[in-house]
KESEZA-947560 format. One record per residue: x, y, z of N, C-alpha, C in turn; residue number from 1; residue in three letters. Coordinates in steps of 0.05 Angstrom, whole numbers, plus 5000, padded with zeros to 4 digits. Atoms other than C-alpha are relative to their C-alpha. Example, Ala and Ser with C-alpha at 12.3 -4.5 7.8 and 13.67 -1.06 7.14 Angstrom:
BEGIN
[[5018 4976 5000] [5246 4910 5156] [5018 5024 5000] 1 "ALA"]
[[4984 4976 4999] [5273 4979 5143] [4985 5022 5014] 2 "SER"]
REM end
This chain:
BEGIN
[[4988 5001 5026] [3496 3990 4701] [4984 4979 4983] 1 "UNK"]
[[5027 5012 5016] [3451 3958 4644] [5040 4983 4986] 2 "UNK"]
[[4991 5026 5023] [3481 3895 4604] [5000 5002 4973] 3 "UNK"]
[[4992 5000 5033] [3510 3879 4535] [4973 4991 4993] 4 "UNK"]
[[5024 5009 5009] [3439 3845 4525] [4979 5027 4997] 5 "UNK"]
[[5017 4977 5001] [3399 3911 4555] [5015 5017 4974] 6 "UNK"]
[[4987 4973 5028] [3442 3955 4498] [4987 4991 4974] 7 "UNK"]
[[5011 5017 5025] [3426 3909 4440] [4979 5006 5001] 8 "UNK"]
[[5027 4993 5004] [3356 3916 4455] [4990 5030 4999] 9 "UNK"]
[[5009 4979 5004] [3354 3983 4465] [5018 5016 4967] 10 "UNK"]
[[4988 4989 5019] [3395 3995 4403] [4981 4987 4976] 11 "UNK"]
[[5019 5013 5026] [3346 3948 4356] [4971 5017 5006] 12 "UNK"]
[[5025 4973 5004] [3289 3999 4384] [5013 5021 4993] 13 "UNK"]
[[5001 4975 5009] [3316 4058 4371] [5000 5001 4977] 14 "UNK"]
[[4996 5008 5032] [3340 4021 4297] [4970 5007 4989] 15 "UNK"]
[[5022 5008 5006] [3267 4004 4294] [4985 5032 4999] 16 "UNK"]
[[5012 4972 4992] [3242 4077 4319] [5008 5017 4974] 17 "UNK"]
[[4986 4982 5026] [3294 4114 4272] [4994 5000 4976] 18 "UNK"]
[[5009 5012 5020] [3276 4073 4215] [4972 5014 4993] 19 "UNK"]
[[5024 4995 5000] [3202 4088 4224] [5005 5034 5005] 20 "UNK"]
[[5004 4964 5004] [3216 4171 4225] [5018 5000 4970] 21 "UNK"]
[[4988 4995 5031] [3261 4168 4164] [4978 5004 4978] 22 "UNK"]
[[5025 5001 5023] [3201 4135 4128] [4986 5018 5001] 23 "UNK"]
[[5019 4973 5004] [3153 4189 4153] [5015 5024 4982] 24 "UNK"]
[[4983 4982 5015] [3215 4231 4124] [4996 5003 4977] 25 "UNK"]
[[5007 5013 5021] [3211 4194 4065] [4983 5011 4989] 26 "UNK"]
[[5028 4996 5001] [3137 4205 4058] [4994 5034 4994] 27 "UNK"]
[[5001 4975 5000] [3146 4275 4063] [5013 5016 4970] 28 "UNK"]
[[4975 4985 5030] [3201 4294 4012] [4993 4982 4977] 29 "UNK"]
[[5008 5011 5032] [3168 4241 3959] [4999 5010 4980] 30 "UNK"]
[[4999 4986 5022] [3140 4288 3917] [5014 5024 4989] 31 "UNK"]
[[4976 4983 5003] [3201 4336 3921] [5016 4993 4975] 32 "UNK"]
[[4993 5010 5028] [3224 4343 3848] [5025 4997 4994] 33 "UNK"]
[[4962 5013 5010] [3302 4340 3856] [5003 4987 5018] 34 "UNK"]
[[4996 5022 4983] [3323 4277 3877] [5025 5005 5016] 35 "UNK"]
[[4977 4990 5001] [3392 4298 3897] [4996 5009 5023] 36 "UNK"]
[[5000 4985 4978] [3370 4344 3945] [4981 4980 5023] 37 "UNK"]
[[5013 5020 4969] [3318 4289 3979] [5014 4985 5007] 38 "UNK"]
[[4982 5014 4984] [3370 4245 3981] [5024 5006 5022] 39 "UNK"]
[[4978 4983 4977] [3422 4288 4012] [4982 5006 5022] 40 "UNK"]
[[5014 5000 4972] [3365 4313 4069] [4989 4970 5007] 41 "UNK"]
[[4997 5031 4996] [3357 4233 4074] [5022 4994 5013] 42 "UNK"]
[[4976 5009 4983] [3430 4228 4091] [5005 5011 5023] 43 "UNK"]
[[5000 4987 4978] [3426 4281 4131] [4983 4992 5034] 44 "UNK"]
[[5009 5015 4978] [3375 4256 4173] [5010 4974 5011] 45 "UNK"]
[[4992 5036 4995] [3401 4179 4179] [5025 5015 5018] 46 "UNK"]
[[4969 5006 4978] [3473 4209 4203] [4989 5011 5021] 47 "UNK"]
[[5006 4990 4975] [3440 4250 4256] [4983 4979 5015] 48 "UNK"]
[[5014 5022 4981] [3398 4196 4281] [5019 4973 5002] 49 "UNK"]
[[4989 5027 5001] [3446 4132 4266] [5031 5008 5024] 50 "UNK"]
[[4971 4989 4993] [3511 4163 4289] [5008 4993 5026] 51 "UNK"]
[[4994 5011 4972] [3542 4120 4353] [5020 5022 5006] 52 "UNK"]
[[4974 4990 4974] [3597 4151 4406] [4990 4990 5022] 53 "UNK"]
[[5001 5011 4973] [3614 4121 4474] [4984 5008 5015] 54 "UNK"]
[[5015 4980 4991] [3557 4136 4519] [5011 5007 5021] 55 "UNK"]
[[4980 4982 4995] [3608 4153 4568] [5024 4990 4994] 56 "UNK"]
[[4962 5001 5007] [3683 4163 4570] [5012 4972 5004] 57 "UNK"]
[[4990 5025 4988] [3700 4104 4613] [4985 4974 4991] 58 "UNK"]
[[5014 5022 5009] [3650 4061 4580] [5002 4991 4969] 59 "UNK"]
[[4995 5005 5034] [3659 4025 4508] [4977 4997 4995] 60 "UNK"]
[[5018 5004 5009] [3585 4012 4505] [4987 5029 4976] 61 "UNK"]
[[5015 4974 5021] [3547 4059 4448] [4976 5017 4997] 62 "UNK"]
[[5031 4992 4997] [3496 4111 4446] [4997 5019 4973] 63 "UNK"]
[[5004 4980 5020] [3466 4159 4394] [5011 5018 5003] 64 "UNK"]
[[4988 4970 4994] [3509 4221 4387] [4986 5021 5004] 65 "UNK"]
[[5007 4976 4980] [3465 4267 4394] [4981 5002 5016] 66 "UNK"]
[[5013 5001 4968] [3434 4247 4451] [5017 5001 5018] 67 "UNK"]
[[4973 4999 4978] [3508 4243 4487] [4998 5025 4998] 68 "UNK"]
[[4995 4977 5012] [3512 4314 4449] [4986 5020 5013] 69 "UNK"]
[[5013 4979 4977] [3451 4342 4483] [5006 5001 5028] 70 "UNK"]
[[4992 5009 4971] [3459 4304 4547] [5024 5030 5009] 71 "UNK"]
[[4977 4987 4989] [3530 4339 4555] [4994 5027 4989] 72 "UNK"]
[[5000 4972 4998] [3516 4404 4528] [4980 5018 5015] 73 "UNK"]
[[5030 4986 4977] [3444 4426 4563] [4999 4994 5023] 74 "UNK"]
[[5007 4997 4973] [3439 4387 4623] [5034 4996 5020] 75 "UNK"]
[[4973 4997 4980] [3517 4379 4647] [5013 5026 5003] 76 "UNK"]
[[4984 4971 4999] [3543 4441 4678] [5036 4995 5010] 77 "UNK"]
[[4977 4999 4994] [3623 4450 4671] [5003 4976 4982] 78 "UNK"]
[[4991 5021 5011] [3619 4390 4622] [5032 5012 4981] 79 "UNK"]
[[4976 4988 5022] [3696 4404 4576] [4989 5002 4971] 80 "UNK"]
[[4999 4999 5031] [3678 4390 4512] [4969 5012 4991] 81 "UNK"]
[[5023 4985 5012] [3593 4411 4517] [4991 4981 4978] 82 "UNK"]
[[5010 5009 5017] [3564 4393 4449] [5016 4984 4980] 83 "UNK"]
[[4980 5010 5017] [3628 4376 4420] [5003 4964 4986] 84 "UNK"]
[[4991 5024 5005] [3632 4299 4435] [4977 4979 4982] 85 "UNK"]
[[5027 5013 5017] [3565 4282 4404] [5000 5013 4970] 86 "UNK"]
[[4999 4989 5017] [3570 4332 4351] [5017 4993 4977] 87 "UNK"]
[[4975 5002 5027] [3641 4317 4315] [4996 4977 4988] 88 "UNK"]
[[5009 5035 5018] [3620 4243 4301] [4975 4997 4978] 89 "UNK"]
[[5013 4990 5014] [3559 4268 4269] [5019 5014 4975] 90 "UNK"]
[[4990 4988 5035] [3590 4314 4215] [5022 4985 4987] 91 "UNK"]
[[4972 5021 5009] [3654 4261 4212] [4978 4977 4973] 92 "UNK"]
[[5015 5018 5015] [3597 4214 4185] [4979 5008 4981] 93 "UNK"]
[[5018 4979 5026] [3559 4270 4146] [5021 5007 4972] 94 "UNK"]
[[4980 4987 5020] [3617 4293 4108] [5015 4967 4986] 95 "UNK"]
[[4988 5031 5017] [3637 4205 4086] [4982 5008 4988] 96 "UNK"]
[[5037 5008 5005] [3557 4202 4077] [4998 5016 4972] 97 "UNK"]
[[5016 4978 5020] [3551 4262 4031] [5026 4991 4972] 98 "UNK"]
[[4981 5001 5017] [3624 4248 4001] [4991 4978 4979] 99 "UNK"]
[[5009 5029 5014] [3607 4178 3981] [4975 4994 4974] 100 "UNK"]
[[5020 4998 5031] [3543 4200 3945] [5009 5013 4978] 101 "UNK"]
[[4987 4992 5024] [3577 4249 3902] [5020 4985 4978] 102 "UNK"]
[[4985 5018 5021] [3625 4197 3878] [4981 4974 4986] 103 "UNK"]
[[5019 5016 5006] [3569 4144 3876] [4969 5011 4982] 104 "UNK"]
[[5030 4996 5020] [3508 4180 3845] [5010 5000 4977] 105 "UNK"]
[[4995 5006 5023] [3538 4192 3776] [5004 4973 4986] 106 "UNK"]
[[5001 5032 5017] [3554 4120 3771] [4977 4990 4996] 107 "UNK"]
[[5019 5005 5000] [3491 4100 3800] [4980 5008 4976] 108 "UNK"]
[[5015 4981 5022] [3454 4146 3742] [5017 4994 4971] 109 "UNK"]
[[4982 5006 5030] [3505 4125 3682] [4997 4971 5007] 110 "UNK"]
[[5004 5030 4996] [3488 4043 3706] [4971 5002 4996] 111 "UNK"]
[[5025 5002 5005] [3411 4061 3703] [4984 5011 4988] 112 "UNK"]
[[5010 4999 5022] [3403 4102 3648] [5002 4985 4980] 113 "UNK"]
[[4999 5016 5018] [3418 4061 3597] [4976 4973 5002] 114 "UNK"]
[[5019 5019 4997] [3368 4005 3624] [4974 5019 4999] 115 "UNK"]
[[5026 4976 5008] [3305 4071 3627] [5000 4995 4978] 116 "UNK"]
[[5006 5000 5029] [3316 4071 3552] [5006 4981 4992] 117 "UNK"]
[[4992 5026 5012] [3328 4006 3533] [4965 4996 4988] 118 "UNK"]
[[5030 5013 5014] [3279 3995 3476] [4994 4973 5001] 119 "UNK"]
[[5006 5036 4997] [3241 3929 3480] [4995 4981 4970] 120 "UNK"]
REM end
């Protein structure tokens, strides 16, 4: 059994890893002309890679969901739930993620137009 110390570290690499594919993400969808939509495949990507659940049942420690998600659905045979337990925490945190921008981008865009045109 690995230590509260071993988790931490392996949780500031994968931070560190995750981080570093977003940006290639990033990098990619730059010159994509609606922002809207890069940001939403932005959120999309972060919840599928950020997204904790217990890495097992009996354990409170945390793992990436859908690595529990594959784990239990491809290589456990007779697992109950399959893809489920990695899966539902994912869309639980897709569907805040996505909610939260819809209420937040219009503000965000009615707080920073007015400074775009601000004559000097």
């Amino acid at each position: 059994m690995f230590s509260v110390e071993d988790y931490v570290v392996g949780w500031l690499a994968y931070a560190a890893g995750g981080l570093c594919l977003l940006t290639c993400f990033w990098y990619l969808l730059r010159n994509f002309r609606l922002a809207s939509v890069r940001h939403i495949l932005l959120l999309i990507a972060a919840a599928f890679l950020f997204t904790p659940v217990t890495a097992y049942r009996d354990d409170a420690h945390l793992a990436p969901a859908f690595f529990v998600s594959l784990y239990e659905g491809v290589l456990l045979k007779g697992a109950d739930d399959g893809f489920q337990r990695g899966l539902a925490p994912i869309i639980a945190v897709l569907v805040f993620a996505l909610l939260a921008y819809a209420v937040l981008r219009p503000l965000w865009v009615k707080v920073l137009k007015p400074r775009l045109f601000k004559a000097d």
